[in-house]
C-alpha positions in Angstrom: 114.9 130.9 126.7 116.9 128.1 128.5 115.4 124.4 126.9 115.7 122.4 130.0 114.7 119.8 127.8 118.3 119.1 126.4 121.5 117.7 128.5 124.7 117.6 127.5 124.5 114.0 128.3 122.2 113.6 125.2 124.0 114.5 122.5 127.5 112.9 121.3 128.7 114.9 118.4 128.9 118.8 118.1 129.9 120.5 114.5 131.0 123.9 114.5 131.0 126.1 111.9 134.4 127.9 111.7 134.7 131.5 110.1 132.6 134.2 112.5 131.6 131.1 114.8 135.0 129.6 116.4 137.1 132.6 115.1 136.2 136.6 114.4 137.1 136.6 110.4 136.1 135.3 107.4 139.7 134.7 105.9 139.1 134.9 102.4 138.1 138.1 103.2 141.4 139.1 105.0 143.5 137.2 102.0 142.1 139.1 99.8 142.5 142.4 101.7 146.5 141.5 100.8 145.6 141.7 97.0 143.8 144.8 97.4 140.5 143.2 96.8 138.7 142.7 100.1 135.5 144.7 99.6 135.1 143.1 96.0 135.3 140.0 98.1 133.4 140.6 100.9 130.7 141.3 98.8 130.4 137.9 97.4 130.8 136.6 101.1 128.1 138.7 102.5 125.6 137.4 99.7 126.9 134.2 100.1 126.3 134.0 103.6 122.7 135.9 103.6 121.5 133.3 101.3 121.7 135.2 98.3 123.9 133.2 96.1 122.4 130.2 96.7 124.8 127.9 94.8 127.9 128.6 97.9 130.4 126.8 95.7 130.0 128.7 92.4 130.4 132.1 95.3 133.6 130.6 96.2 135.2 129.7 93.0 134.5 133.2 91.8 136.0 134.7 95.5 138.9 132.0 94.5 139.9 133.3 91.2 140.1 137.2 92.6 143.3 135.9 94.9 145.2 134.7 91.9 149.4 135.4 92.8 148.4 136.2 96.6 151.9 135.2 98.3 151.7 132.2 100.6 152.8 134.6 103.0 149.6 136.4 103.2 148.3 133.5 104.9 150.5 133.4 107.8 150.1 136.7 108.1 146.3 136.4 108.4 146.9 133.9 111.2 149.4 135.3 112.9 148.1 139.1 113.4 144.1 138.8 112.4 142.5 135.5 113.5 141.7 135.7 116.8 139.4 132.5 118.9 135.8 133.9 119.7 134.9 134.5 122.8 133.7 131.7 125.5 134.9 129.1 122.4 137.9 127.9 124.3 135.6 127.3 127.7 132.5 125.8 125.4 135.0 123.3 123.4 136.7 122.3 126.9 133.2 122.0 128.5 131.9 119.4 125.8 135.2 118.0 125.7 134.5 117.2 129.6 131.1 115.8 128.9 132.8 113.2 126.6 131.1 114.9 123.4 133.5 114.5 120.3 133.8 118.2 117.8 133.9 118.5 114.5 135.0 121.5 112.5 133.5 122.0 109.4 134.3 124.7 107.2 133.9 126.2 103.0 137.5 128.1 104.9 140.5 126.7 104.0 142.6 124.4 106.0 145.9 126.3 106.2 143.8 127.7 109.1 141.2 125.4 110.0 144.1 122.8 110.8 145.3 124.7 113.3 142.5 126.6 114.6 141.2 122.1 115.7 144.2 121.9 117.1 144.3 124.5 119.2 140.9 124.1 120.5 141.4 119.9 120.5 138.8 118.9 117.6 138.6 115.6 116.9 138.0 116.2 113.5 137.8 118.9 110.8 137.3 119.5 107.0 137.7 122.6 104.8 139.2 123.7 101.4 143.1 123.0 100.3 144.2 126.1 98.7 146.6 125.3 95.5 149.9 127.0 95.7 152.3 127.0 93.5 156.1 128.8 93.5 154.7 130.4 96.7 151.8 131.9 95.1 148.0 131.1 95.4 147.1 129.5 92.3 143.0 130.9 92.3 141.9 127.2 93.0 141.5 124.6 96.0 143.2 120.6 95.3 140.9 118.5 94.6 140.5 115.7 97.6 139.0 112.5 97.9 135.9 113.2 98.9 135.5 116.0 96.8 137.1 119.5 96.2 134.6 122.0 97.8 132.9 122.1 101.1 129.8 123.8 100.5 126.9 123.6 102.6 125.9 119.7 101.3 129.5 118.4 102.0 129.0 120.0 105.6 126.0 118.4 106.4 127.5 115.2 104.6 130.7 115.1 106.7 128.1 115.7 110.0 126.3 112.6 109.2 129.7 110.4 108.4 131.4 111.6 111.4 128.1 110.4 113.8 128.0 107.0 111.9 131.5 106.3 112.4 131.2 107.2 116.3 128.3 105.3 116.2 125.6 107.5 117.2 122.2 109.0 116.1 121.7 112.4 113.8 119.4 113.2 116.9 122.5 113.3 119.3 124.2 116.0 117.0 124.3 119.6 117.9 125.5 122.3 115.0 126.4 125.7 115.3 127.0 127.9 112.5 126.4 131.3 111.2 125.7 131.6 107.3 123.3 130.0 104.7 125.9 127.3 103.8 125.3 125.4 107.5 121.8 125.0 107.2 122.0 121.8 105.8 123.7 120.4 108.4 122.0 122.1 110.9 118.9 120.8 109.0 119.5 117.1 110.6 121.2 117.5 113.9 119.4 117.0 116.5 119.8 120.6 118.2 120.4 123.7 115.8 122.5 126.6 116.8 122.5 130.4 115.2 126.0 131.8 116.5 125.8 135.8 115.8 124.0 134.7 112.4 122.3 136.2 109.7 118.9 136.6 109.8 118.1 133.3 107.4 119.7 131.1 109.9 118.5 132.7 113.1 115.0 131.8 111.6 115.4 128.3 111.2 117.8 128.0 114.3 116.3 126.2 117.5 118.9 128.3 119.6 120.0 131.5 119.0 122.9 133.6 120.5 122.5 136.9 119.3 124.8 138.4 122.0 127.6 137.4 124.2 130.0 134.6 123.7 130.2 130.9 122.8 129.7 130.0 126.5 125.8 131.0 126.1 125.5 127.6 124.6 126.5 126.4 128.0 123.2 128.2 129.7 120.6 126.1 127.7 121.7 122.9 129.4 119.8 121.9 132.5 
């Protein structure tokens, strides 16, 4: 259903989601693969992301500790041969770009990737996990920042509702798009919700949904 209501014109701020909504992986999920422990930690992420942990941070402190003595390497091997840009992302993020709307990436990921992944797509501004390394070897924790040390589903929807007061507009000119239980907070007050390929909690709540197809589907429910 195209909402013919909505123009890009009325919104100012879009906040994307980043693992399985901008890129194809969860990479906890692939770093742990390099430690031998990928369906141990999939596991968590599944429940975490269906809702059925519903405390997202304690789920990723636990996922956290399994990747103890990972090599830094891992990493840039998860980025360089794994991580790949969803489809239509790339058009989408140059399309709102062009309507003068600023993006935000958001993200319980990590920012070894999430860095790069707003760079390459020309964010304005992102936020995720720092991964504590030390002698090149994950240390099973995140640095603590200083707004906090976790981005769970509250810091998402926090840093949604910072970023549109510092640009100076409304929570009703927001749009988010994300895919697990941990974005519906944010998506809870933005003005237009978006269920990207998401699970079935979200794509209740959701006032779009793109079950099928790329990123650019977005583009289709603007009149």
């Amino acid at each position: 259903m195209k909402l013919t209501d909505f123009k890009l014109a009325d919104f100012k701020l879009v906040a994307f989601d980043m693992d399985s909504t901008l890129i194809n992986i969860e990479c906890i999920d692939e770093i742990a693969d390099a430690a031998g422990k990928k369906a141990e930690v999939a596991a968590i992420t599944e429940a975490a992301m269906r809702g059925e942990i519903t405390d997202f941070k304690d789920s990723l402190l636990l996922r956290l500790a399994l990747l103890k003595g990972v090599p830094e390497s891992a990493l840039e091997d998860v980025y360089a041969k794994r991580l790949q840009i969803n489809p239509g992302v790339e058009k989408t993020a140059a399309a709102l770009k062009a309507a003068g709307i600023k993006l935000l990436l958001v993200s319980g990921g990590f920012t070894f990737f999430s860095d790069r992944v707003a760079k390459r797509l020309g964010f304005d501004f992102a936020r995720a996990n720092v991964l504590e390394i030390e002698n090149g070897l994950l240390t099973g924790r995140v640095v603590q920042q200083m707004w906090g040390d976790i981005v769970d589903g509250e810091e998402k929807k926090k840093m949604l509702l910072q970023t549109a007061v510092q640009l100076g507009v409304r929570p009703n000119q927001t749009i988010a798009v994300g895919d697990g239980a941990n974005d519906l907070p944010m998506m809870s007050v933005a003005g237009l919700s978006v269920a990207y390929h998401a699970k079935p909690k979200v794509r209740e709540q959701a006032m779009i949904q793109i079950n099928e197809g790329g990123m650019d589907e977005l583009l289709a429910h603007f009149s």
